[in-house]
C-alpha positions as CSV (number, residue, x, y, z in Angstrom):
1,X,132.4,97.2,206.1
2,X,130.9,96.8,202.8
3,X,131.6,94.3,200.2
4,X,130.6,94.1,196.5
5,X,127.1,92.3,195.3
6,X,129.3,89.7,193.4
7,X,131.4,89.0,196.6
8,X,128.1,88.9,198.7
9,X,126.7,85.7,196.3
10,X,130.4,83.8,197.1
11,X,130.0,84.4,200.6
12,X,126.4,82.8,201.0
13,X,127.3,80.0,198.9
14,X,129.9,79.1,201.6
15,X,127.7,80.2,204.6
16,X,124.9,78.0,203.1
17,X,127.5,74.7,202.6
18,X,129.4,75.4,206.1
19,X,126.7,76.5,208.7
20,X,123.9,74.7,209.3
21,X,120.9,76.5,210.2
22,X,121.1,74.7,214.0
23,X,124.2,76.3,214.7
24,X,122.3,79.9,214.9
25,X,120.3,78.9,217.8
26,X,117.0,78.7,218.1
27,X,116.2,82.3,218.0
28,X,116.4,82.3,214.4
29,X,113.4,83.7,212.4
30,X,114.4,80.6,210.0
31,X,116.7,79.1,207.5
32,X,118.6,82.3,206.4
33,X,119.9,80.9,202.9
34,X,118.3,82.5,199.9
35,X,119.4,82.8,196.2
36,X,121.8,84.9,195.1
37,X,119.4,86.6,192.9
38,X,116.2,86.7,194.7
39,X,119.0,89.0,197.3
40,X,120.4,90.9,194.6
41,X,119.7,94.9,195.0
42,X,117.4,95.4,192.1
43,X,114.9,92.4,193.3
44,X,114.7,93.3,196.8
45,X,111.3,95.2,197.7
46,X,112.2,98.2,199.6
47,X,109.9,101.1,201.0
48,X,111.7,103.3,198.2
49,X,113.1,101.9,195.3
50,X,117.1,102.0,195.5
51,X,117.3,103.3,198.6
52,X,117.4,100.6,202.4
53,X,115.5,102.4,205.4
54,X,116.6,101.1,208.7
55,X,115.0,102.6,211.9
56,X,115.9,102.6,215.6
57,X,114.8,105.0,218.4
58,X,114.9,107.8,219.8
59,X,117.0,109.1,221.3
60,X,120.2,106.1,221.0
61,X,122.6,105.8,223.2
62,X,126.3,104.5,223.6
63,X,127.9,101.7,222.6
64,X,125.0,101.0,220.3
65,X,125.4,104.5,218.5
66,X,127.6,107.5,218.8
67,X,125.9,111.2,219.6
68,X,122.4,110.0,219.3
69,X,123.2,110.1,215.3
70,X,122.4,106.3,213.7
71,X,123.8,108.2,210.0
72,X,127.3,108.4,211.4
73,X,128.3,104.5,210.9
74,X,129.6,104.7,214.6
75,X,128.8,102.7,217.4
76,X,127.9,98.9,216.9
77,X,124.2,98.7,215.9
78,X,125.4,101.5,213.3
79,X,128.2,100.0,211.9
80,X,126.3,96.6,212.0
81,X,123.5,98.5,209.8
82,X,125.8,99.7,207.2
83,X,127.3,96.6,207.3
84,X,124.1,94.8,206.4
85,X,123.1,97.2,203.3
86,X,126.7,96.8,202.3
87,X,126.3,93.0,201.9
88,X,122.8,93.8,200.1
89,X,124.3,96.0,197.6
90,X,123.5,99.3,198.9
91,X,126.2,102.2,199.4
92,X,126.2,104.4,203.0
93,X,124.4,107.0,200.5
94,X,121.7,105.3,200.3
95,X,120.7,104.3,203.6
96,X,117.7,105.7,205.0
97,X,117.3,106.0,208.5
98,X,113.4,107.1,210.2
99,X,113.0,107.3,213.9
100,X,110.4,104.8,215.5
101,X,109.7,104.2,219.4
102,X,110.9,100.6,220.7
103,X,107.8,99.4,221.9
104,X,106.0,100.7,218.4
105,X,108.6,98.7,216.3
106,X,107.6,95.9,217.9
107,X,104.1,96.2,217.5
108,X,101.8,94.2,214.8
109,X,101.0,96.4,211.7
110,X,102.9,98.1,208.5
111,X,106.3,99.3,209.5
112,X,108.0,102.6,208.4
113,X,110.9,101.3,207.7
114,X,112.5,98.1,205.7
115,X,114.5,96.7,209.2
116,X,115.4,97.7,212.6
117,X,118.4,97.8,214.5
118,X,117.7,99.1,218.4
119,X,119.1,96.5,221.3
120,X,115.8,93.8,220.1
121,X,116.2,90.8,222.3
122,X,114.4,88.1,219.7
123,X,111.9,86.2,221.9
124,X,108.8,84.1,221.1
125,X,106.2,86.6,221.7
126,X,107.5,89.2,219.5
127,X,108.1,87.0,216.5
128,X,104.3,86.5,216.5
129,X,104.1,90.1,215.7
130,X,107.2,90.8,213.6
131,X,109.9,89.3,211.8
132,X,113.3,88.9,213.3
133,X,117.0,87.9,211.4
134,X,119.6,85.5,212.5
135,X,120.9,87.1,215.7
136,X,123.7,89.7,215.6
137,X,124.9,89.3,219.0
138,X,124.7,87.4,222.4
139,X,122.9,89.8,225.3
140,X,123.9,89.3,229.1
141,X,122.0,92.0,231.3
142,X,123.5,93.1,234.3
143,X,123.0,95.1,237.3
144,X,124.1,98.3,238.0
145,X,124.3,100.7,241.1
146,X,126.5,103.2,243.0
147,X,129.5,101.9,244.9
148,X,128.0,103.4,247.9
149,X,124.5,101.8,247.6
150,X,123.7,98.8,249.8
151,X,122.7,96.8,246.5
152,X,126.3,97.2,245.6
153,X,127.6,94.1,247.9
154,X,125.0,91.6,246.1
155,X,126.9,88.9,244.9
156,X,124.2,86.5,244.7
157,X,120.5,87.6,243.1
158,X,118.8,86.2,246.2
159,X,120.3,88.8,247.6
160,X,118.8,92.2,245.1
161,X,115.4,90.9,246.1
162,X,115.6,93.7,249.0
163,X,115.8,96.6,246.9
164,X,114.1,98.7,244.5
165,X,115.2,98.0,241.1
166,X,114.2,100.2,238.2
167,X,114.4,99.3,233.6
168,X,113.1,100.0,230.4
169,X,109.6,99.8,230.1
170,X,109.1,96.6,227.4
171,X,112.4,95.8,227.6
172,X,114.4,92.4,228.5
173,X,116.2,94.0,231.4
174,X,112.6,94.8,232.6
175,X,111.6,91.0,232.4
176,X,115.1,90.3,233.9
177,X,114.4,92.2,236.9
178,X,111.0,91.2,237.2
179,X,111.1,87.7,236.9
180,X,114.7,86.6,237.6
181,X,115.2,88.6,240.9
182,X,111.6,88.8,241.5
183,X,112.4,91.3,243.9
184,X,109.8,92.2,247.0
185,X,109.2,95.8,245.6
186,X,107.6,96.3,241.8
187,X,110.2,97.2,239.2
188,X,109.8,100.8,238.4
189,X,109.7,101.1,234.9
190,X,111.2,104.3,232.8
191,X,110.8,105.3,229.2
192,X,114.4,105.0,228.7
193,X,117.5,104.6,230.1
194,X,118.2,107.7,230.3
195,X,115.4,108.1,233.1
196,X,116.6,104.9,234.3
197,X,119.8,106.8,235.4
198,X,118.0,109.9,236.6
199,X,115.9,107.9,239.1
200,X,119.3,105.8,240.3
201,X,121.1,109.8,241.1
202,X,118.0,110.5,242.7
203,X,117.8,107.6,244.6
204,X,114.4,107.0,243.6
205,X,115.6,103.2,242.8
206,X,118.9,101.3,244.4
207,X,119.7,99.8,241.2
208,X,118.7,99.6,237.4
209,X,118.9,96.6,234.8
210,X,120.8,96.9,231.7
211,X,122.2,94.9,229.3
212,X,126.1,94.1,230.2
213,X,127.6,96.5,227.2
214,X,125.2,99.6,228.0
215,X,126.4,99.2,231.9
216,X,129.9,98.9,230.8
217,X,130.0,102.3,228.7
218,X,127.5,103.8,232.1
219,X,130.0,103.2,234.5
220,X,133.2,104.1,232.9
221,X,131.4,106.8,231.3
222,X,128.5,108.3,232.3
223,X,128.1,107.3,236.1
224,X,132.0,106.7,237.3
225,X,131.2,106.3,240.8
226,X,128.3,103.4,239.8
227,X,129.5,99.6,239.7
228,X,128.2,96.8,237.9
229,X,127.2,94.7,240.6
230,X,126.9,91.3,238.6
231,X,125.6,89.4,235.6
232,X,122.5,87.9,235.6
233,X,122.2,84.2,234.8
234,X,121.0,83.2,231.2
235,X,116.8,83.1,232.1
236,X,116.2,79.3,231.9
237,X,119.8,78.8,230.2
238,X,118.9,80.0,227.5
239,X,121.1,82.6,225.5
240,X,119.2,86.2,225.0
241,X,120.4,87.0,222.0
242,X,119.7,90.8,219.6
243,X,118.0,90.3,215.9
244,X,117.2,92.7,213.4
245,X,113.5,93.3,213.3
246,X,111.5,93.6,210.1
247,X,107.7,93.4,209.0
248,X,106.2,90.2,209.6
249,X,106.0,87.6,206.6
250,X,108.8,90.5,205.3
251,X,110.4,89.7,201.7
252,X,113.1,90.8,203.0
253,X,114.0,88.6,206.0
254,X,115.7,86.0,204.5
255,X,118.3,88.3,202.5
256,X,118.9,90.2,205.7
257,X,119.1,87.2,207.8
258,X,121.8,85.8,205.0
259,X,123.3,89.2,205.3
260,X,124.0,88.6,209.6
261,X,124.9,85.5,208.6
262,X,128.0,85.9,205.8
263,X,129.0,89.0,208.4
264,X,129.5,86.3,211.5
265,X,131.7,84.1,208.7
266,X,133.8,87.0,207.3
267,X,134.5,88.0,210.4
268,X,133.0,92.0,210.2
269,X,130.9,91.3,213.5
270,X,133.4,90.1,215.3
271,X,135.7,93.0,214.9
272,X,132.5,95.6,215.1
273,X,132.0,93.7,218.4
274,X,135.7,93.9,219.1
275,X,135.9,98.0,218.6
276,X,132.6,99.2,219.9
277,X,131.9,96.6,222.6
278,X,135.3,96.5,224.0
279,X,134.7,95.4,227.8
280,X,136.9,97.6,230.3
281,X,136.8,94.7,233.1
282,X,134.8,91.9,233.8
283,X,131.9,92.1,235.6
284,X,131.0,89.5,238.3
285,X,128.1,86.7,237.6
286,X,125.8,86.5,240.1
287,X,125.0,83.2,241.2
């Protein structure tokens, strides 16, 4: 998952000269390419000298993570981490890792850590409080509820607008539910998904919003006798895609977006995708 500084400068050199900045989407923070030196470990301006601090929340959950510990390399936003510092020079030993509250990572003002990894959906009114890199990975949020549950037979999302649908609060899924189903009853919101699923087994909602790789690992893990119901279309066709948060105006975004971006070429998030993603079916696309 790591690769030497001198390797790092070869691969931006080809990711600058084969992949425009257009090809990243529009949900880029902005042209990723950077010198070689101005990325090198020793210039880059880190909350502690020689050390990379990444936060996320807590607690993390599965696939993102493994056992609500973001140190262990396992799960995809950890690896992905690692991944990142590796390309930047830095060795798993020093990596950092602080705790911070989704909403309050997204807020305006000083950060405790140097970049976040924690499910961040990069849209336009969060960049105008914080900095996001070149997205990591394409989001499709889909809806989950128990096989017995009326909400269960939806196959269109006309038809969820009947039932009481519960998120995140602040999250995508939230504005999925809210605005693409823009179902009769309001959204009940929870402070994580972990409530999320406690309000579904109490039948305090019919169904919850997640994004599609957090309901795959809920229903062949955590809630087996749950289905996901569908996929949500794209909101206005465009792509919801997960960035890296940093500080706004951070020194560091470029270097970290150049970071994401050699990763995609080499392959690394492909295969992280590949082992910690890993779909166990397909889930239906509601029309």
């Amino acid at each position: 998952m790591r690769a030497v500084t001198a390797l790092f400068a070869v691969v931006l050199v080809v990711v600058a000269g084969c992949a425009p900045v257009e090809e990243q989407g529009p949900a880029a923070e902005g042209p990723a390419t950077a010198g070689a030196g101005d990325c090198a470990k020793a210039a880059l301006k880190t909350r502690t000298p020689g050390k990379f601090t990444f936060g996320t929340d807590q607690p993390v959950y599965e696939p993102w993570f493994s056992g609500d510990d973001p140190s262990n390399g396992k799960g995809f936003e950890s690896a992905v981490a690692y991944a990142v510092a590796g390309k930047l020079g830095y060795a798993k030993a020093e990596v950092d890792w602080v705790r911070v509250p989704f909403n309050a990572a997204i807020q305006p003002g000083p950060k405790s850590f140097d970049a976040n990894l924690n499910e961040f959906s990069i849209t336009d009114d969060r960049r105008k409080a914080v900095d996001f890199s070149t997205p990591y990975y394409d989001v499709t949020q889909a809806v989950v509820a128990f096989k017995s549950s009326p909400a269960a037979k939806a196959t269109t999302v006309a038809a969820l607008k009947e039932f009481k649908l519960g998120a995140q609060v602040g999250t995508t899924s939230y504005d999925a539910a809210a605005k693409q189903v823009q179902p009769t009853q309001q959204v009940a919101v929870y402070n994580n998904n972990d409530d999320a699923k406690q309000a579904l087994r109490n039948n305090q909602v019919q169904a919850i919003v997640v994004d599609l790789a957090t309901a795959f690992y809920i229903t062949s893990a955590e809630l087996t006798d749950a289905v996901i119901v569908g996929q949500l279309p794209a909101s206005g066709g465009k792509a919801e895609q997960f960035g890296i948060v940093l500080d706004k105006g951070s020194s560091l975004t470029r270097c970290v977006s150049a970071a994401v971006d050699a990763l995609r070429a080499d392959g690394t998030l492909a295969q992280a995708e590949k082992q910690w993603l890993a779909e166990a079916g397909k889930a239906p696309k509601l029309t």
